[in-house]
N, C-alpha and C positions, 0 to 999 in steps of 0.2 A: 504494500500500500504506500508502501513512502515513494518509493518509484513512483508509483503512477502521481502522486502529490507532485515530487518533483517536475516530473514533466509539465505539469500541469501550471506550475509554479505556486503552489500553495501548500498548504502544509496537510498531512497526514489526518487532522484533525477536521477541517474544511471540510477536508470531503465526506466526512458524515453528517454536515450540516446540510448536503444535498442528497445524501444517499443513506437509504437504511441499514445498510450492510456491504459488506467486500463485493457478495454474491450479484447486486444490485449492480456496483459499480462496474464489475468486472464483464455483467451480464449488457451493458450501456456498451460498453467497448468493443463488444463481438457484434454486436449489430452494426455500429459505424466500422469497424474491418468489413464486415461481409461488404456492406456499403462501396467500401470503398475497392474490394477486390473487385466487386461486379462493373465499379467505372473502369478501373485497370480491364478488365477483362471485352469491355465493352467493344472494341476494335471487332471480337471474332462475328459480333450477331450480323455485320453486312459480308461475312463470307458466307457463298452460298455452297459452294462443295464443303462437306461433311465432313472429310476427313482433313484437308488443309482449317474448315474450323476448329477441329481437336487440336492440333497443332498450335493454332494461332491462343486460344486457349491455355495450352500446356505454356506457353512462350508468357505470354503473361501472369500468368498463375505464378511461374518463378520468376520473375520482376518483379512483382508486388511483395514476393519475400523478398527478395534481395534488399530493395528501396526501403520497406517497411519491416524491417526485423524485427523492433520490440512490438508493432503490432501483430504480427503474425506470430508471434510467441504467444502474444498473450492468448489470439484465437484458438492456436489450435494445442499450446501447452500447459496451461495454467488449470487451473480445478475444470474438472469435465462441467458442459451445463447440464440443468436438472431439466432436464427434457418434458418430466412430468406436469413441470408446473408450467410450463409454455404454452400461450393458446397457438393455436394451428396455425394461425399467420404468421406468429413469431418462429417457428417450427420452421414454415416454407422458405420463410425468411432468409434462417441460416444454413439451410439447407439450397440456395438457389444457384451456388456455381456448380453443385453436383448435379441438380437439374438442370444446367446448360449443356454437359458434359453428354446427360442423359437423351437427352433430345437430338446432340449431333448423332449419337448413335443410332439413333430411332431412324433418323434421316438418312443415315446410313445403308440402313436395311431395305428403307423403303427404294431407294434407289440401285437397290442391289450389291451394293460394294461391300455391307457384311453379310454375314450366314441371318439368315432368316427363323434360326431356332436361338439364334443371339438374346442369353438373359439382361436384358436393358439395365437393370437393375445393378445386377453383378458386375455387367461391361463398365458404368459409370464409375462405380467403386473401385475395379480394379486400375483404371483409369489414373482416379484422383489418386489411390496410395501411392502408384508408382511415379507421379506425378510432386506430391507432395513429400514424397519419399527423396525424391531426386531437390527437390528445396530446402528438405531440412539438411541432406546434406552439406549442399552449398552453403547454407544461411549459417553454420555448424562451424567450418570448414576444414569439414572432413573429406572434399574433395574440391578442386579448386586449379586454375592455372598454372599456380607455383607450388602445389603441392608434390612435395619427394616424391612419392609412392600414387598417389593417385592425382594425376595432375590434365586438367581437362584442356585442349585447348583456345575449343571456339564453343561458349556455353548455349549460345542457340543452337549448332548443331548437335553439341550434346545432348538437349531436351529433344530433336528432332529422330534422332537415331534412339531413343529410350522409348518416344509414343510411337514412332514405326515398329518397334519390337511387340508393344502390346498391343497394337491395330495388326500385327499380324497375327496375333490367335482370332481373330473378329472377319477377318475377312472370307468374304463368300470363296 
């Protein structure tokens, strides 16, 4: 909490003058990330090929971590949300780049370029891990340009060659 004070420039204390709890505040911040993933992200919705949307997606998805580390930490590392207490819009909410994700694939199918018994579901998920997996690295820097041992050179083709890997178990 004192992080997020400091950022914010104020103190630890403040911010329970606006918020009832950590859960509160911390629950305020996943929504402006999602937010702000979805503007970052926003480039892919005038691709209309399906599978260069995945791409343009994955490309952005890890920019928004790069550019936005403590944001993205907090999204997607800090105390899990209580899904329970969410009403369904705040649900769709924070669940919306996985349904962009979801619908490239959908579009996919429909135009034949994946398998047609494709779990949309699963395709999205496996997607985003491998996706998010390849940002937490980098954001980490457990893999990286100038890394000894795992050292990437060109990090868009990096994400290019990672989503062509898992668009290959998807295609027709």
């Amino acid at each position: 909490m004192r992080a997020i004070a400091s950022r914010l420039g104020v103190s630890a204390t403040a911010l329970y003058q606006h918020f009832e709890s950590k859960a509160a505040i911390l629950r305020e911040i996943r929504f402006l990330g999602v937010r702000t993933l979805m503007d970052a992200q926003e480039p892919a919705a005038r691709v209309e090929d399906p599978i260069e949307r995945i791409h343009v997606l994955a490309k952005h998805y890890v920019d928004f971590a790069v550019e936005n580390r403590w944001l993205y930490k907090v999204l997607f590392y800090e105390d899990e949300v209580d899904w329970r207490q969410l009403e369904e819009s705040e649900r769709n909410h924070l669940v919306a780049p996985l349904r962009e994700a979801r619908s490239a694939c959908e579009a996919g199918i429909a135009l034949g370029l994946f398998r047609q018994d494709l779990d949309l579901d699963s395709a999205a998920l496996l997607l985003w891990a491998s996706v998010h997996g390849l940002a937490s690295l980098i954001i980490s820097g457990r893999i990286s340009q100038n890394h000894p041992e795992f050292p990437i050179a060109n990090r868009d083709n990096f994400i290019r060659s990672l989503v062509e890997e898992v668009l290959r178990s998807m295609r027709a």
